[in-house]
Structure formats: C-alpha cells, structure tokens
C-alpha distance (Angstrom), angle and dihedral (degrees) to the residues before:
residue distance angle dihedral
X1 . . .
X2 3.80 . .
X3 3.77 88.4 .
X4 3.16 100.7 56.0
X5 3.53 102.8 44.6
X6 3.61 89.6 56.2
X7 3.79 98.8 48.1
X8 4.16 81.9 50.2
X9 3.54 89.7 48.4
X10 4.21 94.5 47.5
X11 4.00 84.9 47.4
X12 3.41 91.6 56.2
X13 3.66 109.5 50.5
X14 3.81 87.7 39.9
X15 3.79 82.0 55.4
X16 3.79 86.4 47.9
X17 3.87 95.5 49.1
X18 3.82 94.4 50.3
X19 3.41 95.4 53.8
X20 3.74 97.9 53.2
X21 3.42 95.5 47.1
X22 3.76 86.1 53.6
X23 3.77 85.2 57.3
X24 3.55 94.3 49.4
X25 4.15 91.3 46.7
X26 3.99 78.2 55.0
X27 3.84 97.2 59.4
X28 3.71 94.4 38.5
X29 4.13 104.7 127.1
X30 3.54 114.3 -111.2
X31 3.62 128.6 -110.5
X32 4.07 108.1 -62.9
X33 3.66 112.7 -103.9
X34 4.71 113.5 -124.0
X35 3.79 95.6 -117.9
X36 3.75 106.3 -153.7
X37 3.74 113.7 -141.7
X38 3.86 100.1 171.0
X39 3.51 145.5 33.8
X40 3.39 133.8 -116.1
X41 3.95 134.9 -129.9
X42 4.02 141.3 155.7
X43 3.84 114.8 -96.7
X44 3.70 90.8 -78.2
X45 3.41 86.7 78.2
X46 4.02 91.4 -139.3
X47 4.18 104.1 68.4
X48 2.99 102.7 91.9
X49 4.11 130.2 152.0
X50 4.00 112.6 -21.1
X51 3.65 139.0 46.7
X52 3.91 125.4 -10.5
X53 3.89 129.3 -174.8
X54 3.63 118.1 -117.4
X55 3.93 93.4 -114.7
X56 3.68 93.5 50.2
X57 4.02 90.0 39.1
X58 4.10 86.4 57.2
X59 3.50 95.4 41.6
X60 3.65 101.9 54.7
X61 4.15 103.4 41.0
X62 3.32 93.9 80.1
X63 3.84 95.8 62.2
X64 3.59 125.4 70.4
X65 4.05 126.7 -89.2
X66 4.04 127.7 -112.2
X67 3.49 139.5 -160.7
X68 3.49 135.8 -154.2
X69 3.66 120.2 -131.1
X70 4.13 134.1 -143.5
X71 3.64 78.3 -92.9
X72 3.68 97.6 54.3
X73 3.85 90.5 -119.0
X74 3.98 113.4 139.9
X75 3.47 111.7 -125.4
X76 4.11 133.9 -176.0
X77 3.43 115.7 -95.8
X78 4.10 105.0 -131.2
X79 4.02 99.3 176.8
X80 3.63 134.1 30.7
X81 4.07 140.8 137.6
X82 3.37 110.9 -133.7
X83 4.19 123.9 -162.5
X84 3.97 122.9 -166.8
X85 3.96 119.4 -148.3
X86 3.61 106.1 -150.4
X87 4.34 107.0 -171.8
X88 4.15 109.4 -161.2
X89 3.21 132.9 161.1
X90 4.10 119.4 -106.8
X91 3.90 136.6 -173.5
X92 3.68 110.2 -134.2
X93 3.79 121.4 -150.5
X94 3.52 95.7 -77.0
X95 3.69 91.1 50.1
X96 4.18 91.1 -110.2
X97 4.16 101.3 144.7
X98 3.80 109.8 -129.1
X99 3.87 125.8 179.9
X100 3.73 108.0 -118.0
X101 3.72 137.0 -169.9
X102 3.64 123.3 -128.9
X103 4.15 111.0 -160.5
X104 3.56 122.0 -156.3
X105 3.61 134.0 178.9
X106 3.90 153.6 -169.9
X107 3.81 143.6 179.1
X108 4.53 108.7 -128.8
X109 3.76 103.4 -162.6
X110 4.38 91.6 171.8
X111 3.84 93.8 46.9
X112 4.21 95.9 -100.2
X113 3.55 141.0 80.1
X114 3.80 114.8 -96.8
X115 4.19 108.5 -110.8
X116 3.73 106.5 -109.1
X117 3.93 87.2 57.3
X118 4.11 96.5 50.6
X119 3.91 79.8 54.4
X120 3.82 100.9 47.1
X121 4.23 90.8 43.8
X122 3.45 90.4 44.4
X123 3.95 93.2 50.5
X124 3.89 84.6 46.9
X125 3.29 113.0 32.3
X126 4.08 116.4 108.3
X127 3.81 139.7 157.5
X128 3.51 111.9 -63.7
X129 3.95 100.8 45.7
X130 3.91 135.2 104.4
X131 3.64 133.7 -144.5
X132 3.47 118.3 -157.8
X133 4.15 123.9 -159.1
X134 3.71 102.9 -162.9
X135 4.18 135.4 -176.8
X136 3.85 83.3 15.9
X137 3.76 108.4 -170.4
X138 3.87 125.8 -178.0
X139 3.85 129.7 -172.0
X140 3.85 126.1 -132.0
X141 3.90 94.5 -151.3
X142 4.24 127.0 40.5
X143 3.65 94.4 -107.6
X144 3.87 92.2 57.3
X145 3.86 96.3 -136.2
X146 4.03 89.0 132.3
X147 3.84 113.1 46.1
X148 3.45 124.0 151.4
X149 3.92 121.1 -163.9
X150 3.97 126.1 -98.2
X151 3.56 129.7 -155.3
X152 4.43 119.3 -79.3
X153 4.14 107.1 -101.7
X154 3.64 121.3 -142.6
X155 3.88 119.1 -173.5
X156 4.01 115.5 -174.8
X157 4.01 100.8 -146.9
X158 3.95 108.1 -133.4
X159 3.96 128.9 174.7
C-alpha cells in the first residue's frame, strides 16, 4: 500500500510542478520591441527615406551615415546592415521574361560600406533598384558606448 501511495504522491507533485511552470511560461514578457529614437539620412544630412538619383546615389555611399536624434542633433551612424535590391530581367524555363529581384546583404560594424562593395553597387546600380539600411544604430559620444537606434532608410534609385 506504501508503494502506491508514494508513486500517487510523486505523480502528483510532478503534476503540480508542470503546471506552474506552465503558468510561469504564460507570464513570461514578450520579446522587447526596437524603439527608434532617431532618424536616419546619407551624409548630406537631408536624404533621407524615398527616391534618390543615380548620380547622387553613387556619390554619397562611400561616405558614412547619420542620424538625427530627439534633439535634432546629427550623429554618426557606427552600426548598420545594409541589403541591396537589384531588379533584372530573367527568362524562365519556358522562355517567358519576368522581372526579378536579386537581394544582397552585409553586416557595417564602423558605420560605412567596405570599398570593393561601393565599387561593385556603383558599377550595378540602375533605376529601378532599392537599397535598404537596416538596424541603424548611432552613438551619442566617439567611443560609441551609448547608441541609441534610428529608424531603417530605404532610397528607390531613379535616373
């Protein structure tokens, strides 16, 4: 009788322990939410989200990023992943042309795009296709200990 009384008991604070820990998995906080507190623009400090000419586009990739504070302060941009949206046109296997998009990416831990890349986007880049500045983070002192995050930038390239 012993036996069974402690198997019954064993069952039933497992059956006690699962259940508040499924009660705690229930109150866990969800994921924290980027709160932008800046926006972001190309060393001009005007471009900011929208379209872009081609010769203005080339011009200003090479130089670094800012951001504008809550305080309207421009600040360098030290961090950002940038993604370029190349459109081209493609045969499929039936020979139908389609406009396609070809993605490419890269991690910029000093705030600028390394040099072989400003050279290959500006031998490619046309009318018609996006870059994208994404997780865009700028520092309020040089040593970039404080940063706060800026808003993503997305300039359409036109002629």
């Amino acid at each position: 009788m012993k036996k069974y009384f402690l198997g019954i008991a064993c069952l039933g604070l497992a059956s006690i322990v699962f259940m508040a820990q499924a009660q705690q998995n229930k109150q866990a906080k969800p994921a924290k939410k980027i709160v932008y507190k800046g926006k972001t623009f190309l060393n001009d400090g005007i471009t900011g989200n929208g379209t872009i000419t081609k010769a203005n586009f080339d011009a200003l990739l090479n130089k670094n990023l800012l951001a504008k504070d809550s305080n309207n302060i421009l600040r360098p941009v030290n961090f950002f992943v940038f993604m370029y949206a190349e459109r081209g046109l493609y045969e499929d296997s039936t020979g139908k042309l389609k406009i396609m998009t070809d993605n490419y990416s890269l991690q910029c831990d000093n705030g600028k795009l390394p040099e072989d890349w400003i050279k290959n986007i500006r031998q490619r880049s046309k009318a018609g296709d996006t870059a994208y500045f994404n997780n865009v983070r700028a520092s309020f002192d040089s040593i970039g200990k404080y940063h706060f995050y800026s808003e993503p930038l997305k300039l359409i390239i036109t002629d």
